[in-house]
N, C-alpha and C positions, 0 to 999 in steps of 0.2 A: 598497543604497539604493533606495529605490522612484523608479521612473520620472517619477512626477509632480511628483518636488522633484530635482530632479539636484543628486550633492552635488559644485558645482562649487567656486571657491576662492571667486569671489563672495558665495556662499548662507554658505558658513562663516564670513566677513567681516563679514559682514550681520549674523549672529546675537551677534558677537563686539563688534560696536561697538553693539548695543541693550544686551546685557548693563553691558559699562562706563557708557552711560551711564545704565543703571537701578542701577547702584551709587552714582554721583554725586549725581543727582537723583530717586533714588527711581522705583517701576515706574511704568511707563508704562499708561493706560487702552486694553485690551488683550480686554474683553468680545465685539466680534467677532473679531477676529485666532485669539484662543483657542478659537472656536466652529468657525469653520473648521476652524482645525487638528486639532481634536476628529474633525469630520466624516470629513476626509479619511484618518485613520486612519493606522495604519504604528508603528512606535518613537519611543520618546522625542526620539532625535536626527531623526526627517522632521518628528515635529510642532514642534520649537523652531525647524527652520528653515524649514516653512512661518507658523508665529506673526511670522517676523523675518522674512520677503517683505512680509509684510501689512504690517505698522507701518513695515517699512522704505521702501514707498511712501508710505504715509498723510507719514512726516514728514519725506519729502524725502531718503533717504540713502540710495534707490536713484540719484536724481540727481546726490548728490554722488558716489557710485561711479565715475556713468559721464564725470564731469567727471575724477573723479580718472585714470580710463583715457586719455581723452583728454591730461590734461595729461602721462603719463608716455609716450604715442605722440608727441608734439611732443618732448616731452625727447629721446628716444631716436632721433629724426630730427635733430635740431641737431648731436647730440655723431657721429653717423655721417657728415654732414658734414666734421664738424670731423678727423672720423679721417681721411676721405678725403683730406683737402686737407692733414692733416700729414705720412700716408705719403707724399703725391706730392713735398710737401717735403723731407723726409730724403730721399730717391731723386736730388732734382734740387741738396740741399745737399751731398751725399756727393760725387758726377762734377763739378759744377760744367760749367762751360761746354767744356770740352774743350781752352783754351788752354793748361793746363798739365797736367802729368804727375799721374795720380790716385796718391795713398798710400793702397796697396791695408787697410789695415791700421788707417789713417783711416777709410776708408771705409767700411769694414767694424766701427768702433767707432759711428759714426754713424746706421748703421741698425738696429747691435742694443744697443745698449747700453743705453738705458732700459728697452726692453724688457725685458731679460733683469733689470735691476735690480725691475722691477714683477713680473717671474715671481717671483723669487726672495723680496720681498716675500708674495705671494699663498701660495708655498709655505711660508713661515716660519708666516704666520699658518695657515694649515690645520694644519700641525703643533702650534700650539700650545694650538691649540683654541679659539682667539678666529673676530671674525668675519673675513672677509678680503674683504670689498668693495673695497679703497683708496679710494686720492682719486677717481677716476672711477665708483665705485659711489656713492659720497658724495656727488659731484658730479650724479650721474643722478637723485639722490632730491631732492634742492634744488631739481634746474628741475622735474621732478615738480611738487612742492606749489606752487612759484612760479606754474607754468601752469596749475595748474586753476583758474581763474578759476571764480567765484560757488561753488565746492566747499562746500559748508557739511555740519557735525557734523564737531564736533571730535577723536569718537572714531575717528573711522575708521584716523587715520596710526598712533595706538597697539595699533586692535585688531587690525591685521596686523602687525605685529611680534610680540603676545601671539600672536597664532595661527602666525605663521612660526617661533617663537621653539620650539614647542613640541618639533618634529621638525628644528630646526636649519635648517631653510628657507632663508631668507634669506642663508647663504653662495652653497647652490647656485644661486639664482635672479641675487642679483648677479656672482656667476662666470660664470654664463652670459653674463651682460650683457656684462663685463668682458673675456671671454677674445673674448669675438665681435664687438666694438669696435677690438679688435687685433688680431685676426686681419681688420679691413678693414680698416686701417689699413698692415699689412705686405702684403697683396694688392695695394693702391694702392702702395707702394714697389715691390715688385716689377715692378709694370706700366709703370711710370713707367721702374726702372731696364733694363726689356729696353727700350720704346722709344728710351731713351737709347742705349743701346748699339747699339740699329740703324740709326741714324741720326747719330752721331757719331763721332767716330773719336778715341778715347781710347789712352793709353798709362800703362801701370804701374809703380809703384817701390814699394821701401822704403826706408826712411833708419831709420838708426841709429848713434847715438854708443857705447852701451856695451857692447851684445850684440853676440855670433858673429852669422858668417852661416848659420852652420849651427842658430843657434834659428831661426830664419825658416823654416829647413828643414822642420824639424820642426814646427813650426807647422800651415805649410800643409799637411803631410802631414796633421796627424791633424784639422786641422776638414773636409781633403776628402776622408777615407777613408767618410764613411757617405755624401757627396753622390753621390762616385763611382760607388755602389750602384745611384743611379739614373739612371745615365749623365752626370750631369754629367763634363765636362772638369777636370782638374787641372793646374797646370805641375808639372814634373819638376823633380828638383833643381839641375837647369842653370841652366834656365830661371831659377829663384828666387832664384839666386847672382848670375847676371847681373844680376836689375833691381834688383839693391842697389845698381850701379854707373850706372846710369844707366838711362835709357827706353828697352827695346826697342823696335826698327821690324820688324821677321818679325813679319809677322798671324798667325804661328803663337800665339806669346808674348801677342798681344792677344788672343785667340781663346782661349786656356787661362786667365789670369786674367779673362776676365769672363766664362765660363764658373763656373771658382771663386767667384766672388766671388755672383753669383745661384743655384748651388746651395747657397752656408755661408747664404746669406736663405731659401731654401727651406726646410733641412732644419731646423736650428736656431730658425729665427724664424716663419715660414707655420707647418710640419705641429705643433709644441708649443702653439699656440695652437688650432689645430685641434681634436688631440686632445682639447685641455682645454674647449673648448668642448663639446663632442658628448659627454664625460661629466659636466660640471656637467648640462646640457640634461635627458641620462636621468637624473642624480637626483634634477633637480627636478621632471619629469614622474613620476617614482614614486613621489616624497614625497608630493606633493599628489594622486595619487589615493588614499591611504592617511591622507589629514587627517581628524579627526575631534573632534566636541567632546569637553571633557574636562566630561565627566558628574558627577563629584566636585567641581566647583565651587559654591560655597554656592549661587551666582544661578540656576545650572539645579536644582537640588536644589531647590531654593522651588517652579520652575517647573512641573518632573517631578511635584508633589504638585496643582497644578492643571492641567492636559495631561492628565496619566491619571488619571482617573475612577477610586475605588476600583469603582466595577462592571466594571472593564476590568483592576483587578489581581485582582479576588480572585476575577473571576466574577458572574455576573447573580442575584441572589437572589429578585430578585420581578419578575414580569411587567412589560414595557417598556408605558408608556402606549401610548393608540391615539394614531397618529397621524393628523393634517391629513387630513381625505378628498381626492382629486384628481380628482375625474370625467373620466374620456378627454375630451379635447379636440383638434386639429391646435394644438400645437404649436410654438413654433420648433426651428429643427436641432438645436438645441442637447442637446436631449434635456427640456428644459421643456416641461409639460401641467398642463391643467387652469385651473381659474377659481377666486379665492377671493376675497371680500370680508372687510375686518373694518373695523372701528371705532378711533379712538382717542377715552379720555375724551372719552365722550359726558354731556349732562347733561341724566335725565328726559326722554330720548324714547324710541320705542317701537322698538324692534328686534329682531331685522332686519326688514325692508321681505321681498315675498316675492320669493322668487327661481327663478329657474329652474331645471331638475331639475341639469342640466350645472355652475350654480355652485356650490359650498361657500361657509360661512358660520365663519370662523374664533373671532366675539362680537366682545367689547369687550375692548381692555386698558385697565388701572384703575389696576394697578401693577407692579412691576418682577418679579414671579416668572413674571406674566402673559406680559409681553415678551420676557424671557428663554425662558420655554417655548417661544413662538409662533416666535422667531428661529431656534434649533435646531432646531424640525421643517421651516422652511422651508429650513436650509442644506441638513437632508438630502432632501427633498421641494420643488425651488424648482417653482413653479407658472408658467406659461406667462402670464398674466395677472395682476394685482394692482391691484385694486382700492381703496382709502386711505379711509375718510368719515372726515374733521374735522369740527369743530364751528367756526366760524369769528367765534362771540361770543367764545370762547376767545384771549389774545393765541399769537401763535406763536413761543411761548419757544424756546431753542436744545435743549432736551432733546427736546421732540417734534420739531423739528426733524432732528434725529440718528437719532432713531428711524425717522420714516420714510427718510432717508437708507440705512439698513439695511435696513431692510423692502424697498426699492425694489434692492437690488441683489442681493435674492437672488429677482428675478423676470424672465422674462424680458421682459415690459412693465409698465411701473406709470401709474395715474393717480391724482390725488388728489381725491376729492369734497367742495366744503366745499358742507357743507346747507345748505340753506334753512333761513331762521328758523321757530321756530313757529310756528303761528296766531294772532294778535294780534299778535307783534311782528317789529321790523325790524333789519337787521343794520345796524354801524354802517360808514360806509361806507372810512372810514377804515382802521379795524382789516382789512376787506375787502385792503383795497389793499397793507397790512403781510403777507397773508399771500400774493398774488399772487406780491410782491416777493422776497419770502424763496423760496417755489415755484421760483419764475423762477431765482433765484441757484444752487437745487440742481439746475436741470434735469430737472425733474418736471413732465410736462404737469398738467396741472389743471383743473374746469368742475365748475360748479355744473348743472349738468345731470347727471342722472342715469347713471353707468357701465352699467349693467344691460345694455343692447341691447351694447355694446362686448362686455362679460363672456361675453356667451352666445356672440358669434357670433365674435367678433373684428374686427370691423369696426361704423363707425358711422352 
């Protein structure tokens, strides 16, 4: 991908939600957006997603992006909260207050058992090749859209699912959310349950009406044979036998089941959400540097035939007009030079006026092939200065309007000249004030006084 358009997930979103809605409501007017993208050169896919930076600013849905980011950061801060404050929960509903004897086996259904119901969920759906968000992926996307306030273009929530949809996206990204929501969620249980346990003094049992004591045995043996690995403490089978009979008092016995009991949260409930997190993570980091438009869609196929110039598929056949002269000038840093004046519908006066060696004289535009040329040599030659003469008997409809609007941004200063009337007559003063107004609203300085001395030197 070329450097000047970085193909981030933004920029392929962009392109994906003007497409949809140039399907709905027909293309959008896209005369400079395409010019640029022309200029700037590269493949098919840099020019449709520099065409969709342009338009996607002009009509507001780079703002609705950065709304939509902002409202899925606010999501994603609530629901981390909310995990927080339930692992501490489970941690502080499993021990309870320490007056009575904890049911190790309660205890230990309490802090994993949703869990383990939501892995086992998450895993069904990967296997079956749906998507596997759950309810908390589901729920992430709801306060999403809820909080982006003022979010506007409707296509944006569909055109990322078309675009995640493509490479399956959107399981790994909501996994990721997902697995790393509950894994702080069991981080906070955990934290909650060692403070617990350092600071109160709890006692262990099991109860049982219709099992041996020898399944509890075995139980315990095999949920703490992989904690054990990591030095977690185990009780022995004494140990296990006894507290079916009552609460042991040897801090031995309390020291080895809550030892058990925060390595079977450890290994089981912490390192499985872990894991699954830091590989949802890498595959959604892979996929997405590997997204790309699908070029076989009818709406880029339209677009691909105006982007690429048959002189750029087939090759240059006849000599490139001359372009814009630029006379060396100083310049902004920019890399913009030179001085040019031009005209818009002008009527019956004599031009140009003479000008300095330093300025160019671009003419008159009259009509639309005129302004289309003139814009193109300017995207790729923008000049340092720019100059505007209107005619100011003329009302200033929204089309010249526009025009200079574009004129004026592919410079790096603009002024507009509205002339003087001819000899014998007078401007009206009105219409005068309609075009000030209009000036003012585009942010284009403006004076009926002559640009010349500005052009030559850059200063006035």
């Amino acid at each position: 991908m070329s450097r000047t358009i970085p193909a981030s997930l933004d920029a392929f979103w962009l392109a994906e939600a003007i497409r949809l809605r140039e399907e709905q409501a027909g293309p959008l007017e896209d005369a400079e957006a395409r010019r640029r993208a022309i200029a700037g050169g590269g493949d098919l896919q840099q020019r449709i997603l520099a065409r969709a930076a342009w338009i996607g600013g002009r009509e507001g849905l780079v703002d609705a992006q950065r709304s939509a980011h902002q409202g899925a950061a606010l999501a994603l801060l609530a629901l981390a909260l909310v995990a927080l404050a339930s692992g501490a929960g489970l941690a502080v509903a499993a021990l309870g207050d320490g007056q009575r004897p904890v049911n190790v086996f309660w205890a230990l259904a309490g802090l994993l058992g949703l869990n383990l119901v939501s892995l086992l969920g998450w895993g069904l759906g990967l296997c079956l090749g749906g998507e596997t968000s759950g309810a908390l992926g589901r729920l992430w996307l709801w306060l999403s859209g809820a909080l982006a306030r003022g979010a506007r273009g409707a296509q944006l929530a569909p055109a990322l699912l078309v675009l995640l949809g493509r490479r399956r996206l959107a399981r790994w990204g909501l996994g990721w959310l997902v697995h790393g929501l509950w894994l702080l969620a069991l981080l906070a249980a955990l934290a909650v349950l060692l403070a617990l346990l350092a600071t109160r003094r709890y006692g262990f049992v099991w109860e049982t009406t219709l099992l041996q004591p020898d399944t509890f045995v075995g139980l315990t043996r095999a949920l703490g044979y992989l904690p054990a690995w990591l030095g977690f403490p185990s009780p022995d089978p004494a140990t296990v036998r006894a507290s079916g009979d009552g609460m042991l008092a040897a801090d031995a016995a309390r020291h080895a089941w809550a030892g058990w009991l925060a390595g079977v949260l450890t290994v089981y409930g912490v390192l499985p959400r872990l894991l699954l997190a830091a590989f949802c993570g890498w595959r959604w980091r892979r996929g997405v540097a590997r997204l790309a438009l699908d070029l076989s869609d009818p709406g880029y196929v339209l677009l691909g035939e105006r982007l690429m110039p048959a002189s750029e598929r087939l090759g240059v056949s006849d000599p490139a007009p001359e372009s814009l002269p630029t006379p060396p000038a100083s310049g902004p840093s920019d890399g913009r030079q030179g001085a040019l004046l031009v005209a818009v519908e002008l009527d019956e006066r004599p031009w140009p006026p003479a000008l300095p060696a330093t300025v160019a004289d671009a003419g008159v535009l009259d009509d639309s092939a005129q302004r289309r040329h003139l814009l193109e040599q300017l995207t790729r030659h923008p000049p340092g200065r720019l100059a505007i003469a209107c005619d100011p008997r003329r009302s200033p409809d929204r089309g010249t309007l526009a025009l200079l609007g574009e004129l004026a941004r592919c410079a790096g200063a603009t002024r507009v000249w509205l002339l003087p009337a001819p000899p014998g007559e007078a401007l009206d003063p009105a219409r005068l004030d309609d075009w000030r107004r209009a000036l003012d609203t585009l942010g284009l300085a403006h004076d009926q006084a002559s640009p010349l001395p500005w052009l030559e030197t850059g200063d006035d």
